[in-house]
ZATORGU-44760 format. One line per 8 residues: their letters; for each residue x, y, z of C-alpha. Coordinates in nm, 4 decimals. Layout:
! residues N
A) X,Y,Z  ...
***
This chain:
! residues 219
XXXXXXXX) 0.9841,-0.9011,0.3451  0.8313,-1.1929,0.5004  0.5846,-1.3379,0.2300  0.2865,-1.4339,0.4755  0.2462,-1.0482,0.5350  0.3299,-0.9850,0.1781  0.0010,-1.2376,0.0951  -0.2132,-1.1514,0.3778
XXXXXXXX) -0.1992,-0.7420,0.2595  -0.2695,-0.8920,-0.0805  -0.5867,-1.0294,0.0484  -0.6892,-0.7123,0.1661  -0.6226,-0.5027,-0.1185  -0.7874,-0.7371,-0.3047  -1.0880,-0.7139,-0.0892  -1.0991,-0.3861,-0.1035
XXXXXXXX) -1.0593,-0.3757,-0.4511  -1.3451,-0.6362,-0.4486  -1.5566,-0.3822,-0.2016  -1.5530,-0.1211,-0.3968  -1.6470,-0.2856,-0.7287  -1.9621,-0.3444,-0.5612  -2.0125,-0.0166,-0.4246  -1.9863,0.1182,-0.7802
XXXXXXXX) -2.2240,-0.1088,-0.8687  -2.4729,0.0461,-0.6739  -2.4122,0.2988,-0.7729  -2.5235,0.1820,-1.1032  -2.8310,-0.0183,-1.0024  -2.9171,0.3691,-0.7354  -2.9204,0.5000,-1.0797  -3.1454,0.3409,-1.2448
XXXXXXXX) -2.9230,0.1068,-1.4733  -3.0828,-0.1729,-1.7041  -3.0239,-0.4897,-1.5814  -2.8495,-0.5732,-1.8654  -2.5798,-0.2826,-1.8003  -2.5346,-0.4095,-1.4154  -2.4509,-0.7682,-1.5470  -2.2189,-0.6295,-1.8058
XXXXXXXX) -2.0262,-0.3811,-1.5425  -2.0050,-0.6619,-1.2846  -1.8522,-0.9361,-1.5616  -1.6177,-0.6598,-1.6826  -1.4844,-0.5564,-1.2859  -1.4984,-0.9422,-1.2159  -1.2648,-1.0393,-1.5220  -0.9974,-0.7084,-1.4332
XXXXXXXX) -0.9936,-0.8195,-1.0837  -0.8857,-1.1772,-1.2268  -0.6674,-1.0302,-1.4887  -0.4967,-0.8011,-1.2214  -0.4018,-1.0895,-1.0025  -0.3033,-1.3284,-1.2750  -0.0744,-1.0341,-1.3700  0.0532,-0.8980,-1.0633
XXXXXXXX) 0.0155,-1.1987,-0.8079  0.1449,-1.4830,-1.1123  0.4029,-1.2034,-1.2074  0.3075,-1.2394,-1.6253  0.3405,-1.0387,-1.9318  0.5388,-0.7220,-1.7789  0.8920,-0.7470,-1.8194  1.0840,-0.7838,-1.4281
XXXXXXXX) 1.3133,-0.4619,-1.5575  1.0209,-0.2605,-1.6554  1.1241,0.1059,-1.5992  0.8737,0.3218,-1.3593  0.8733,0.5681,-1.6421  0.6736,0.3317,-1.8518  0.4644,0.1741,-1.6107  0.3820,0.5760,-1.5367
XXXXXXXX) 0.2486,0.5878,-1.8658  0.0557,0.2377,-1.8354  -0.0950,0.3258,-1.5628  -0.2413,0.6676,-1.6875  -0.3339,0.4729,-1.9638  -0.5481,0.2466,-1.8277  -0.7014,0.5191,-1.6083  -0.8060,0.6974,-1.9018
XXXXXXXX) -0.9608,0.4011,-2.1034  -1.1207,0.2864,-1.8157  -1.2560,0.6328,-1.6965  -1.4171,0.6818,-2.0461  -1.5538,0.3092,-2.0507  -1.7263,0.4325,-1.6843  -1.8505,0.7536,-1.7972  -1.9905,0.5651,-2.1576
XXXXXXXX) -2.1610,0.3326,-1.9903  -2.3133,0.5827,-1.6973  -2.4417,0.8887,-1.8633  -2.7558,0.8509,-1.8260  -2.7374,0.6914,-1.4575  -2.5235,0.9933,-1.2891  -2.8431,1.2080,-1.3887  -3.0110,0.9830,-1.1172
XXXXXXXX) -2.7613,1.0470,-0.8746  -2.6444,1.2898,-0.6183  -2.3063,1.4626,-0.4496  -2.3804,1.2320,-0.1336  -2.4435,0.8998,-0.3444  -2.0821,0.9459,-0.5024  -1.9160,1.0606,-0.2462  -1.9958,0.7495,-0.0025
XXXXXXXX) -1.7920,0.5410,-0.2205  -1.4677,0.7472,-0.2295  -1.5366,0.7163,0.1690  -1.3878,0.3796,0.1087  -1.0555,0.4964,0.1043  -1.0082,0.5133,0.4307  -0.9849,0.0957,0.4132  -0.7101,0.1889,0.0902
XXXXXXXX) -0.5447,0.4038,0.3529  -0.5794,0.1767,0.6355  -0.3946,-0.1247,0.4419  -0.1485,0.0991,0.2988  0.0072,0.1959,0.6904  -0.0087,-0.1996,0.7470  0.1799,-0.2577,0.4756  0.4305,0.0256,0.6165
XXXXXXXX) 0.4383,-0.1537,0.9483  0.5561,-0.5068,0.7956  0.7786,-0.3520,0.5733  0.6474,-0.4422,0.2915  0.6289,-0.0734,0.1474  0.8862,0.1834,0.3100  0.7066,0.3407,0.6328  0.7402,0.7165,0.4940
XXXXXXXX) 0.5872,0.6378,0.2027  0.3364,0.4087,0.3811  0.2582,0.7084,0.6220  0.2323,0.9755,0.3298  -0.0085,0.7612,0.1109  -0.1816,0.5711,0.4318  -0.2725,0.9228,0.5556  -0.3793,1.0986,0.2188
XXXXXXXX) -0.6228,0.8202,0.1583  -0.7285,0.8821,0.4905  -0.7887,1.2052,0.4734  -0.9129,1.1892,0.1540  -1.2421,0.9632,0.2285  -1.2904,1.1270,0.5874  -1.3028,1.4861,0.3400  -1.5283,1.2670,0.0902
XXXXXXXX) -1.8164,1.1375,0.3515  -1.7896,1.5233,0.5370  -1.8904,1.6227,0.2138  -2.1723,1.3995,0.1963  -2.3011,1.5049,0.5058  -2.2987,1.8328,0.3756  -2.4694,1.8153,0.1133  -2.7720,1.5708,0.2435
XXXXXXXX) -2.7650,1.8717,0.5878  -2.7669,2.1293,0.3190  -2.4806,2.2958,0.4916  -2.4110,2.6717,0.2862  -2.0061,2.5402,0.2839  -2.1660,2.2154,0.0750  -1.9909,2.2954,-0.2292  -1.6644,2.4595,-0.0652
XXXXXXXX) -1.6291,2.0882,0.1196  -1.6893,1.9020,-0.1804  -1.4023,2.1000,-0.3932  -1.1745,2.0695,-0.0676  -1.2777,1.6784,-0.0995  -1.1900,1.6411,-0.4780  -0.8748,1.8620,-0.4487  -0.7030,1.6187,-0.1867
XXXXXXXX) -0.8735,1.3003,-0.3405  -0.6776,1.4102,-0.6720  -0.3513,1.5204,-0.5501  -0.4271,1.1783,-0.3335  -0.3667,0.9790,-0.6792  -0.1430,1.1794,-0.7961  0.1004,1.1210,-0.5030  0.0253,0.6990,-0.5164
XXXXXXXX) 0.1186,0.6975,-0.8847  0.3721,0.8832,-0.8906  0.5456,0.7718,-0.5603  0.5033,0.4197,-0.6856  0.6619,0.4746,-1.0443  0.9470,0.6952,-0.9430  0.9806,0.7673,-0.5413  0.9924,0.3932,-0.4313
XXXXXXXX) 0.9767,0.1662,-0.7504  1.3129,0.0438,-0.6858  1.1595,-0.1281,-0.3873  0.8244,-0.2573,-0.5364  0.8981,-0.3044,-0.8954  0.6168,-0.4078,-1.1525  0.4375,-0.6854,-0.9459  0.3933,-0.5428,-0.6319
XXXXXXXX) 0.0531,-0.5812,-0.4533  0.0143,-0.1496,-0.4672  -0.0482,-0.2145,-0.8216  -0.4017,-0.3972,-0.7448  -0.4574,-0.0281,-0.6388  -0.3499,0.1666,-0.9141  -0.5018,-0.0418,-1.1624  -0.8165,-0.1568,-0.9792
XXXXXXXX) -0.9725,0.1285,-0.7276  -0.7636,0.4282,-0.8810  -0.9984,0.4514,-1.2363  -1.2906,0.4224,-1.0376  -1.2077,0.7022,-0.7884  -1.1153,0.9119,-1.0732  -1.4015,0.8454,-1.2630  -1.5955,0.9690,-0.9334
XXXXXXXX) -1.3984,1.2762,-0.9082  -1.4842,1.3907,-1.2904  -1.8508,1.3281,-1.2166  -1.8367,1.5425,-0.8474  -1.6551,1.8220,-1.0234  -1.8906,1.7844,-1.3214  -2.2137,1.8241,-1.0482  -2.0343,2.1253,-0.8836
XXX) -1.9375,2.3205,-1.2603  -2.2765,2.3104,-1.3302  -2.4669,2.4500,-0.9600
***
């Protein structure tokens, strides 16, 4: 692995990471969030973001030997705190919102997707895994925008596009986490720069998908 592609790719998935903080924070501020609740979401993404790279980028805290069984169950976790934290704190703005507002920011994932295959390319991540993942992230923001679309066009397959969009965007995570923890973690280990994914832009997007599937349940 040659460590100036190795820190360039953690640049980007950093910025990305960094991208779609802010996207979720419009999100917030489209839905008519206090001003008071913005500043508190943007500290709280701000300080992870730091925390993530302290502990991933300064390799701290985990243990070099960690097992991918356990960081499996870190990881889901951490989703599931921070998806609850999310949908705490945004009750009362996802009333404000629609399918298309959501859906624009799991369009992001194309960038995901985009620095996953670079990664691939450098060798940084093995290329079928970097193909597989590169390609469902992909896929799944391409699905996520069409969606969108739909629903601002008022297409009649609206709500048959944005199932198709949440289906793939799910199986999507599943296949990252559980390609990273058991598939290839003998290649990235517990410090890898994936990781700013998993922990970072993975809560988010499922915290997206919960409130899409919630908006569908009740049409």
């Amino acid at each position: 692995m040659e460590s100036i592609f190795y820190q360039n790719t953690t640049y980007w998935v950093l910025f990305v990471d960094i991208v779609v903080a802010i996207a979720t924070l419009w999100l917030f501020k489209t839905g008519k969030a206090k001003t008071k609740t913005l500043w508190t979401v943007a500290t709280v993404f701000a300080l992870t973001i730091f925390f993530m790279h302290w502990l991933f980028g300064g390799q701290n805290l985990l243990p070099e030997d960690l097992s991918g069984t356990w960081f499996y169950g870190i990881i889901l976790s951490g989703a599931l705190l921070v998806v609850i934290l999310l949908e705490l704190t945004s009750k009362k703005v996802m009333v404000n919102l629609g399918q298309e507002h959501i859906q624009i920011v799991q369009g992001l994932r194309v960038f995901v997707g985009g620095g996953f295959l670079m990664e691939g390319v450098v060798n940084i991540i093995p290329g079928w895994f970097s193909i597989l993942d590169g390609y469902f992230h992909i896929a799944s923001g391409f699905l996520a925008l069409l969606g969108a679309m739909a629903y601002l066009k008022h297409w009649k397959e609206k709500n048959v596009l944005l199932w198709i969009a949440n289906i793939v965007g799910l199986t999507d995570i599943l296949v990252i986490v559980t390609g990273i923890c058991f598939w290839v973690w003998s290649d990235i280990g517990p410090f890898h720069n994936m990781n700013y994914v998993a922990f970072g832009i993975g809560p988010i997007l499922l915290w997206i998908h919960y409130n899409s599937i919630k908006k569908l349940l009740k049409q």
